[in-house]
N, C-alpha and C positions, 0 to 999 in steps of 0.2 A: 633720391631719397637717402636720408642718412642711416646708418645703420641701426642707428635707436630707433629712429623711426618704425624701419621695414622691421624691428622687434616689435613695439609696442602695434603695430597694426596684425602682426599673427596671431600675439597673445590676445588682441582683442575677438579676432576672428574666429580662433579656437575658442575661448570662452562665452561668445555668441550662439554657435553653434552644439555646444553642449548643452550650455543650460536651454537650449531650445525646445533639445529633443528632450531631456529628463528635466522639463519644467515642473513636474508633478513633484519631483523629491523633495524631501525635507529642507534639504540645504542647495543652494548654487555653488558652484565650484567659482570661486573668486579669485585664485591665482594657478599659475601655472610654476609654480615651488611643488617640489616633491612631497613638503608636508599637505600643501594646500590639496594638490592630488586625494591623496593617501588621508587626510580629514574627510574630503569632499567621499569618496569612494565606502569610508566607514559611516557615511553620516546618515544612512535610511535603512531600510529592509529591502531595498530595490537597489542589489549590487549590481555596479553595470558590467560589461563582459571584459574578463581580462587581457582581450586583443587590446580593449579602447582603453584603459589604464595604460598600459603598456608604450600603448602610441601616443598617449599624453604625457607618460615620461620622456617619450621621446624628443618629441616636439619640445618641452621642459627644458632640456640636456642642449637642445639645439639654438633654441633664442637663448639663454642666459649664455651661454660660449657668445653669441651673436653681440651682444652687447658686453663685455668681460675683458677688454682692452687688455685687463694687465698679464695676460696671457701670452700679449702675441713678443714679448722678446724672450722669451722658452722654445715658445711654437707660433711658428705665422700663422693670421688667419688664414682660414684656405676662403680665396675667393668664389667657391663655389658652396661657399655657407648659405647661402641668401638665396640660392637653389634648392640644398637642402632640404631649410626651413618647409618652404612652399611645398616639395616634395611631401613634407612630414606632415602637413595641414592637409593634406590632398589624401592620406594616407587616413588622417581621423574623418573626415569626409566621409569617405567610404564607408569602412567602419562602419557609419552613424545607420549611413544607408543601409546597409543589410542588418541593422540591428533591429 
């Protein structure tokens, strides 16, 4: 799987999995950009916890490097991105679980 891929399948998975659990809010969280975050999070009266914020900037930081090509003749990818990534979905996961 190519690297855009293995992005566009976290972003989707993460965004699944959010709007799952806070299907009740006002708004769904529709990107995984820092503003989209950061809208999604001001958009109701049911702020969600700033672990899971946190760890969806995370996750954020991590697919968008993920997919960011023009980065790697500054800094190499680190092949252990795509690790990461899943690390940081596993991470909001949880999260969600004890939420």
């Amino acid at each position: 799987m190519s690297k855009f891929q293995n992005r566009v399948q976290a972003e989707r998975e993460v965004l699944n999995i959010i709007n799952m659990k806070f299907r009740n809010r006002n708004s769904q969280l529709c990107g995984l950009s820092e503003a989209a975050i950061r809208l999604w999070q001001n958009s109701s009266t049911t702020t969600p916890d700033g672990a899971i914020v946190s760890a969806l900037l995370e996750v954020s930081f991590k697919v968008m490097r993920l997919a960011n090509r023009s980065s790697e003749s500054i800094e190499p990818i680190d092949k252990d991105l795509q690790v990461d990534v899943a690390a940081s979905v596993e991470r909001v996961k949880t999260l969600l679980r004890d939420y």
